[in-house]
C-alpha positions, 0 to 999 in steps of 0.5 A: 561371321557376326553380323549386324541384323534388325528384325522388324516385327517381333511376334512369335515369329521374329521373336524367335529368329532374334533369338537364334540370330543372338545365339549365334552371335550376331548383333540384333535389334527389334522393333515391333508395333507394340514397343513403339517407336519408328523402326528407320533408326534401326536401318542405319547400322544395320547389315541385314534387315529381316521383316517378320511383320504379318503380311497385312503390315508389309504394304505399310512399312515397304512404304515408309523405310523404302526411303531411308534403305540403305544401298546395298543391304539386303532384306531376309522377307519372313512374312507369308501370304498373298496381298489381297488388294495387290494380288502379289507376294510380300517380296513383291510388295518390296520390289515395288517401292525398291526395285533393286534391294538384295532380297532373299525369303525365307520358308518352310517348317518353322512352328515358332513354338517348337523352335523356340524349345530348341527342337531342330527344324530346316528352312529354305533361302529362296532368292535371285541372287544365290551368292547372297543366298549362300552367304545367308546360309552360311551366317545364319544356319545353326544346331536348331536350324537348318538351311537350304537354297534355291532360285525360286523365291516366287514359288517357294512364297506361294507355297508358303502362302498357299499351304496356310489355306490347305492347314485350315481345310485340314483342320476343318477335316479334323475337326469333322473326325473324317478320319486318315483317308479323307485328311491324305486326299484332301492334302494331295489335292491340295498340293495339285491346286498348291501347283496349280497357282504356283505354276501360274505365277511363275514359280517352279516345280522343286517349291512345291515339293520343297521344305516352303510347299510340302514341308511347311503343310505336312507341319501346320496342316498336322500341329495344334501349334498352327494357328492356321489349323486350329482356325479350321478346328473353329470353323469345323464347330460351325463358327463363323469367320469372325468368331474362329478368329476370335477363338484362334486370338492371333493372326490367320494368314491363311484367311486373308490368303484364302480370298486372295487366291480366289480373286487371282483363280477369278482372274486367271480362270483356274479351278481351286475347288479346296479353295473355294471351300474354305472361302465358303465357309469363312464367307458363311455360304455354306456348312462344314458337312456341305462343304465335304459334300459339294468337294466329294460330288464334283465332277469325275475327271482323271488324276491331274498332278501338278507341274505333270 
């Protein structure tokens, strides 16, 4: 089945699923902020609109298309984060402008580079609706690229947002030569305060465990591709938020994600030590060798296991 598609936004990402939407036959668009231009033209033909845009641009965009949808056409949400102002999902940001739009997100393992190099990868469609999940699944799975389903969209987006945070604590163990046993401690915990926050936004436990929660860290907490992960590398060195952004020369999902998480662990009371870390270092409260100190002499408790 060809079908229509417009991918806004064309960063490595985008660029990348339009290229493995095109190979399999569909017809696609683009539109990104550097070609200019007004993406509603693309809204009219279109059967699918997939939103590639980093999570700081969703907020704009739902604003201005919401008007123009189209009835009935679904939207493939690509981008991964928290709204740090909304304290909500990029799907979320959608729903609030257009409450009934046919959505489904897509997450998981999915290194832009190496797709773009034909190696293989496996992704998942979250959504509500799991007969248009289906339907994507079928449309849109090829050679390279591998989809699943699931019924968890809110998890399965905080797990792909969450694992960005965890990718840079992982760099800054790396960064550190802490060596294997630190880096497996780190990212288990990780996954329990991962659990911790999708639990409490109301998303269910397969997420964490799925190709959006552990797939997607075992790869950006792990690769050099991951910007995310070379942003902790920075950070390791002892450069501040700024100047590892400058370094890294691409958007970090996980910086913003990070102080997002850490206003909703304010407002809900939760314990996210890792977390809190990361948003130290980045704020410049504390060093990369304090920060290993303060996570290794917190209190004793027992092993408390996410979704346990």
């Amino acid at each position: 089945m060809s079908l229509r598609i417009a991918v806004i936004g064309l960063g490595a990402w985008g660029s990348t699923l339009a290229g493995l939407f095109e190979e399999q036959g569909h017809r696609v668009q683009g539109w990104s902020r550097r070609q200019g231009g007004d993406p509603i033209h693309l809204l009219a033909d279109a059967e699918l609109v997939v939103m590639a845009t980093a999570l700081q641009g969703v907020r704009e965009l739902a604003q201005h298309l919401a008007p123009h949808w189209p009835a009935g056409v679904p939207l493939l949400s690509c981008s991964k984060g928290i709204d740090l102002e909304q304290q909500c999902t990029p799907s979320q940001l959608w729903q609030q402008q257009l409450s009934a739009i046919p959505l489904v997100v897509l997450s998981g393992p999915n290194l832009a580079t190496e797709l773009a190099a034909g190696l293989p990868a496996a992704s998942v469609l979250a959504s509500h609706d799991q007969a248009l999940a289906t339907q994507l699944q079928q449309a849109l799975s090829s050679e390279r690229l591998r989809l699943y389903t699931n019924s968890d969209p809110v998890g399965t987006e905080v797990a792909g947002a969450l694992k960005n945070v965890m990718a840079i604590a992982a760099g800054v163990c790396d960064g550190l030569n802490l060596g294997a046993n630190a880096k497996a401690s780190l990212l288990c915990r990780g996954l329990v305060e991962m659990g911790l926050v999708i639990q409490g936004l109301g998303g269910e436990a397969p997420s964490l465990y799925g190709l959006a929660g552990l797939g997607d860290l075992l790869a950006t907490a792990n690769s050099s591709l991951s910007r995310n992960y070379r942003f902790g590398l920075a950070l390791a060195e002892g450069l501040d938020r700024d100047a590892a952004l400058t370094r890294v020369g691409a958007t970090v999902e996980g910086a913003q994600t990070a102080l997002a998480v850490l206003a909703l662990a304010e407002r809900h009371s939760w314990r996210l030590p890792i977390c809190e870390q990361v948003g130290a270092l980045m704020a410049g409260t504390v060093q990369p060798e304090a920060a290993v100190r303060q996570l290794m002499g917190r209190g004793l408790r027992p092993e408390e296991l996410a979704f346990a």
